[in-house]
Every structure is written in C-alpha cells, then in structure tokens.
Residue, then its C-alpha position, 0 to 999 in steps of 0.5 A: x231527190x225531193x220529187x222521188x221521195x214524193x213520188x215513193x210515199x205517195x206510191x207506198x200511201x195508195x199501196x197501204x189503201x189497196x191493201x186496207x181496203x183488200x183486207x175490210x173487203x176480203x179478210x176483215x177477219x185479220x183487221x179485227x185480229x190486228x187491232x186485238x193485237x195492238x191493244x193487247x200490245x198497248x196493254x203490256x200483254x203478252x199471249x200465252x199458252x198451256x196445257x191444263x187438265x184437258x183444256x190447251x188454254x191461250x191467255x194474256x199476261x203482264x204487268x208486275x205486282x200482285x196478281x189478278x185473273x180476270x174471266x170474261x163471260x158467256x160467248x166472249x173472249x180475253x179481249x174484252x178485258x184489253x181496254x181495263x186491262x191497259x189501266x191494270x198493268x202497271x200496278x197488277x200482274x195480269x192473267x187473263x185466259x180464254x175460258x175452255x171452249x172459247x175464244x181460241x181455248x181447246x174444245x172437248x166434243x161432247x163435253x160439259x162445260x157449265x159452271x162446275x165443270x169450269x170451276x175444275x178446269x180453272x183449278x187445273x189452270x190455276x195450279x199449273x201456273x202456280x197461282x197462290x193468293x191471287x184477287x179473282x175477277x168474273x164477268x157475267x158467266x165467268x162471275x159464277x165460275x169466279x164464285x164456285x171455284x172461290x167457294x172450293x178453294x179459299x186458301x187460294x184467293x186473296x179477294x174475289x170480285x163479281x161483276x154483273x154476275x150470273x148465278x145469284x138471285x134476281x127480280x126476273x127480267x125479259x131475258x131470264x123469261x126468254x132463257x127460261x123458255x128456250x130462247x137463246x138471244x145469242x144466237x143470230x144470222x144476220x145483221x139485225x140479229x147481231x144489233x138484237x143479241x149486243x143491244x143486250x149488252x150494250x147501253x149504246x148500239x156497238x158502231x161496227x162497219x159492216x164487214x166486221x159485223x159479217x165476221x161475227x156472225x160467221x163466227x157465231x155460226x160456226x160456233x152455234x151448236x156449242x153456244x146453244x148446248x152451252x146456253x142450255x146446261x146454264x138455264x138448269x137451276x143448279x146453274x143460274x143459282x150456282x153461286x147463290x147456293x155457295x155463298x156462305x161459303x165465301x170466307x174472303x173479302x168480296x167486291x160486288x160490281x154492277x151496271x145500274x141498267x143491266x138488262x142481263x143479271x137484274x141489279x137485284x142480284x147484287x142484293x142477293x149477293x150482299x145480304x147472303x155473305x154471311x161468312x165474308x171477311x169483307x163486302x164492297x158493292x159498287x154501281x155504275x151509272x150509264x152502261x148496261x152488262x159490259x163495264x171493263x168495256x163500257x166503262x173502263x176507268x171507272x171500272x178499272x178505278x173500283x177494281x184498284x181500290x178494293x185490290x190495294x185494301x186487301 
C-alpha cells in the first residue's frame, strides 16, 4: 500500500512539473495570472466589477473599516497595490480599481483619457458605488487624477494622499527632458527595452524570467498606440501641472509620500506640494530612503506604515 501511494505522488509530482513547465514555456501569461491571483486572495481581495459612465470598471475590494481608494499610475494596474494592500486590509475597507483604459477596464477608442477626463470618470465610479468621505490615494499618474478630482469634490474626501505624484512642479529631470521632446520611455520591444523602461522606476533591476518578461512586451505592444497617445495628452502643460494649478483648492487634510531617489517626478515636487496648500486643514510629507518611483512595491511596509498613521489621524 505504502509503495502505491509513493508511486501515485511521484506520478502526481512529474505531472505538476510537466504542466508547470508547459504553462512558463507556452502560456507564462496564466502563471502571471495566477500568482496575481494568489496575492489578491492573500490580501483579502476580492474582484469586482461596474458599469460607471462610460467605463465597465474592474477593481479590488475588502477589508472592513474606513474607506481608502488607492490609484495606480501611467501604464499600470490594480496590482501593484496587492503587496501594500495585504498590510491595509485589516484595518481599511480597501477599493482599488483598474484606472479606465488599463489593465482590464473598458477602453473608449478614440477617447481622451488625460487627467481631467479621468477625474470625471472617478466621480461616476465614486458615486455609483456610494463612496462618501473616503482617504484618496494616487500613484504617479493616479496622483494627479487623485488631486483633480479632491480639488471638484472636497465634501467627498476625508484626506488625500499623493504618492511620487504627477503634476506638480519639479527641478526637471532626464525623463522630463525626453518627455518633453516626444521620447516616450515606456514604449519597447524587446528585452533591453523592458530593463530601460523598469530601470525608470525601480531602485533594483525587476529579477523576471525571461518568458515572463515576453508577456510584457507583447502586452506593451498590443497596447502601444493607446500607451503613446496617452503619454502624449500628459506632456500638454495643463497636464504635468494639472495639480499644481489646484492646489489652493485643497481644503482636507493632505499627505505627500515620495521615494527620496525618484527618477520620474523629482522630489522637488514635494516641495511644490508643501509650500502651495494654502487652504489645507493638514500637510504631512514623508520620504523613503532606498526606492526609486514605486513604494506600495518597493517598499510596502513602510509605505503601508505612513498611509496608516495619517489615515487614523484624520
């Protein structure tokens, strides 16, 4: 009996390896899928989905207490949350959406979907799901739609918290200078290109196997007449300085959050961000050391850490 049972897990093992290895080497995608998958289910998340305005939005939700929305930035997803998000969930009710247009959100053609057109598309979402006095996060791009739409609809937020944000005022840096001349960085077709574009964002080189790098680039590929017309609509000066403009319009309490070395948004913005709240309740600025644009990934616990503090203050 005992040498059956040997004989069946060893034949289950070499069937587990055979399909393993069939997925890296023919679908790597659905490896990817399920891994996503297993830390949303880690995180106590759950998928979602609603039709709001002209968006079928697909987000994240759990957790129980008061509420955060967390937004990812230009040519991301939900998921880069899922590590933060895990330290979140037992103390936060946590919605975390795929911004309209990417990751698994609908896609209008021809459609704009720069920073004020994706501030009205968050107030169809946040009304539909009933949202009311919620502590708004934004990442990068999601940091500008964040700021926007906290400008047009104060009564609705509780806080907001801008993380290495787009749309302040910077020392310009060598990627403002490429953005300004037309040089979109996220763009690429091979795997040199994919090292270039994350080395952007990421103090250490992303340690990827190689077919799992293939599905990134077949993904950016697939999306890159929308990735570059997006890009393009950002580098209009109504755009990169969208929440500069608005910031005297702040009236709640606000957390500014930056990796000390971003390559991206130059932590000079943070400044800009400080000095021009003139009408906030509350300013909090944080930095964290060892991480370029990315801390919900980068750094989680620390950035996890802050967004509790300042969450539970106000």
């Amino acid at each position: 009996m005992l040498r059956r049972r040997l004989k069946f897990l060893a034949w289950l093992a070499a069937l587990l390896a055979l399909v393993l290895g069939g997925s890296y080497l023919f679908a790597p995608q659905w490896l990817l899928q399920a891994n996503v998958a297993r830390e949303a289910m880690a995180a106590h998340l759950e998928d979602h989905s609603v039709r709001a305005g002209d968006t079928h939005w697909v987000y994240y939700e759990g957790g129980q207490g008061p509420t955060i929305v967390l937004l990812h930035g230009f040519d991301a997803d939900k998921s880069v949350w899922l590590e933060t998000a895990k330290l979140l969930t037992p103390h936060f009710h946590l919605i975390i959406p795929d911004l309209p247009g990417w990751g698994d959100s609908s896609r209008v053609p021809g459609a704009s979907y720069n920073i004020d057109a994706q501030a009205g598309r968050l107030d169809a979402f946040v009304r539909t799901l009933g949202l009311q006095r919620f502590l708004l996060v934004g990442h990068s791009m999601g940091g500008a739609i964040a700021g926007v739409y906290a400008s047009e609809h104060p009564e609705r937020m509780s806080a907001l918290a801008l993380l290495d944000a787009f749309g302040l005022k910077g020392k310009e840096n060598a990627f403002d200078r490429d953005a300004l001349a037309g040089r979109n960085p996220f763009v690429f077709d091979d795997h040199a290109g994919f090292e270039r574009a994350t080395a952007l964002a990421y103090e250490q080189p992303l340690d990827l196997p190689g077919r799992f790098v293939d599905v990134f680039i077949q993904r950016n590929q697939r999306d890159r007449a929308f990735i570059e017309r997006s890009f393009d609509e950002l580098r209009e000066p109504g755009q990169y300085l969208s929440v500069q403009n608005r910031l005297g319009q702040l009236t709640m309490p606000v957390l500014g959050l930056w990796c000390h070395d971003d390559k991206i948004v130059d932590i000079s913005a943070l400044d800009s961000l400080r000095n021009g709240l003139t009408a906030a309740s509350a300013i909090s600025t944080s930095t964290i050391n060892g991480c370029n644009h990315m801390p919900m990934e980068e750094k989680p616990e620390q950035t996890a850490q802050i967004l509790t503090g300042f969450a539970l203050s106000h």
